[in-house]
C-alpha positions, 0 to 999 in steps of 0.5 A: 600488046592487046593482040598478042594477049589475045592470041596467048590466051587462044593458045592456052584455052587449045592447050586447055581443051587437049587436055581435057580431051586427052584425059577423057579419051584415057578415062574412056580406054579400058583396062585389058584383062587377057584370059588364057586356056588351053584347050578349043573354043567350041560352043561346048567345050567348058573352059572356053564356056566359062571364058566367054561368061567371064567375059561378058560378066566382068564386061557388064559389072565393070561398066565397061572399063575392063574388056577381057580377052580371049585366048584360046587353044594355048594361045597364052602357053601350057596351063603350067606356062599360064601360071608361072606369068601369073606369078610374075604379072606377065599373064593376066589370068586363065582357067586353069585345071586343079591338078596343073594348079596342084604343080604350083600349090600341092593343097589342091591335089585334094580335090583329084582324089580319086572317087572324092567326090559322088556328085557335082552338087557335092563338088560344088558345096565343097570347092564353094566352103571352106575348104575352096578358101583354104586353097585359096588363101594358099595360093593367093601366097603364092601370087595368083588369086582364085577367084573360083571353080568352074566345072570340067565335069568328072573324068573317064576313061578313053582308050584303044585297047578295051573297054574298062569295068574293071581295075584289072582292065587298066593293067597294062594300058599306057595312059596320058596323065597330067603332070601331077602325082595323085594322077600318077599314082592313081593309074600306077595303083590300077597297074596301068602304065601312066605317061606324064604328058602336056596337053598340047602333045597329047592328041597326037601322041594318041593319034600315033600310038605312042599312049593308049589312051587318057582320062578326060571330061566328055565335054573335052573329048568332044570338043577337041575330036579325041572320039577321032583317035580313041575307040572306047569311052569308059564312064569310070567317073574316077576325078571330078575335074574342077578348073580354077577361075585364077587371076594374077595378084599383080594384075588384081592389085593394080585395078581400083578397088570398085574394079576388083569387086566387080571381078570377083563379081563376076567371077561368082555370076560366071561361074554358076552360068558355067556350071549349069551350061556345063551339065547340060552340055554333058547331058547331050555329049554322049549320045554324040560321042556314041554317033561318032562311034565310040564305044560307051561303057558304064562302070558299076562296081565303083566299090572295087576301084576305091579299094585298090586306090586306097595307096592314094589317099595314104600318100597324100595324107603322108605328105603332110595334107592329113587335116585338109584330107579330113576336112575334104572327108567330113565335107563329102559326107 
């Protein structure tokens, strides 16, 4: 009797310590966030920038217990893809341009306003205010969170028909836009011919001359090799390309809320890093897309392109957006 005690005894302290290990391994276990974009992982390339500080941040204040994951090039689907699995908690989270962002919620159709914003430290005291937590409430009704903006650094133009200083020098030339109606609009304004296109169909729509041309960040010309494609840079500056840092609310909701702190943490310390890293970046990328031999131009009577945009702001402050336009307005002064 006293050796079959014994043995039950032996069996429930080995059961016991199973246990314990089993419940300690899974407490070691991280929880996965994956973090999608759409465009390369260079060393430069500003999405891809902000991902890796997003990374290392919320790896770091999370003590560990999330691990990020990277997905570069697509890897999670088209910027609009992203969005909609965020929605329904299929995807984690991304970094997201504002005007794909501005498909789900029109609201921040505001900051693509053509010529909105004159700098980055303007952009910056903008999106960081008020009016960022006004998007971001709209959005966050809409299933996704945003946890803030990153830098895309503002846009310009690139083409293969000729350099712009002007707005009659878009007439006529077919550029690649966002699938967003304040870039529609804006080049139909300038009398150029704007081709809705997705990202992932854009470099070889150039490279075969079905599209002119498109309008982009230089850090994001370089970094996917459009100086390969396209002979002239013009330095338009027309839109202030913010990216949003955004998160699935079903993917936020589940985590502790020590862990959801730590996320929107390190959402706020990877943010600054990126937008330092990115103007520095900035800085240098046109002396090597000039070395690459494209055509670099700056535009000077900026005066002259926001009168003939001016249709623009009509149409989004008509489309019910009258009081976060002036909001915006009254912020860039």
């Amino acid at each position: 009797m006293n050796h079959r005690i014994k043995i039950r005894s032996i069996l429930a302290l080995a059961a016991s310590a199973c246990l314990t290990f089993g419940t300690a391994a899974q407490a070691q276990t991280p929880t996965v966030i994956k973090l999608g974009w759409t465009t390369s992982d260079g060393p430069q390339d500003p999405y891809a920038v902000g991902a890796r500080a997003f990374k290392s941040a919320v790896e770091r204040d999370s003590g560990g217990r999330i691990e990020v994951q990277l997905f570069p090039n697509r890897a999670l689907g088209d910027e609009r893809q992203m969005l909609e699995g965020m929605r329904f908690g299929t995807v984690d989270a991304g970094i997201i341009t504002n005007a794909v962002i501005a498909q789900l919620e029109p609201a921040f159709s505001v900051n693509d306003l053509p010529f909105l914003y004159a700098t980055e430290a303007q952009a910056h005291k903008t999106l960081d205010g008020e009016i960022g937590k006004e998007l971001g409430t709209k959005l966050a009704g809409k299933g996704i969170v945003l946890l803030g903006f990153m830098e895309g650094g503002f846009r310009n133009m690139i083409n293969n028909k000729r350099p712009v200083t002007t707005p009659a020098d878009v007439q006529g030339v077919k550029y690649r836009v966002m699938q967003n109606p304040v870039f529609i609009d804006m080049f139909t304004s300038l009398g150029g011919s704007a081709v809705p296109m997705a990202w992932g169909e854009t470099f070889t729509a150039v490279q075969q001359g079905t599209i002119d041309g498109l309008e982009i960040p230089l850090a994001v010309i370089e970094s996917n090799k459009y100086f390969e494609v396209t002979k002239f840079l013009s330095l338009t500056n027309h839109t202030y390309s913010a990216i949003g840092l955004v998160i699935s609310k079903r993917t936020l909701d589940k985590l502790p809320g020590d862990l959801r702190k730590a996320v929107q943490t390190a959402a706020n310390s990877a943010i600054a890093m990126q937008r330092q890293v990115a103007a520095a970046d900035a800085r240098k990328t046109l002396s090597t897309l000039e070395g690459n031999g494209m055509k670099i131009n700056p535009v000077s009577d900026v005066a002259a392109f926001r009168t003939v945009v001016k249709p623009v702001y009509d149409k989004f402050r008509q489309s019910g957006q009258s009081a976060l336009l002036d909001k915006a307005l009254a912020a860039v002064k």
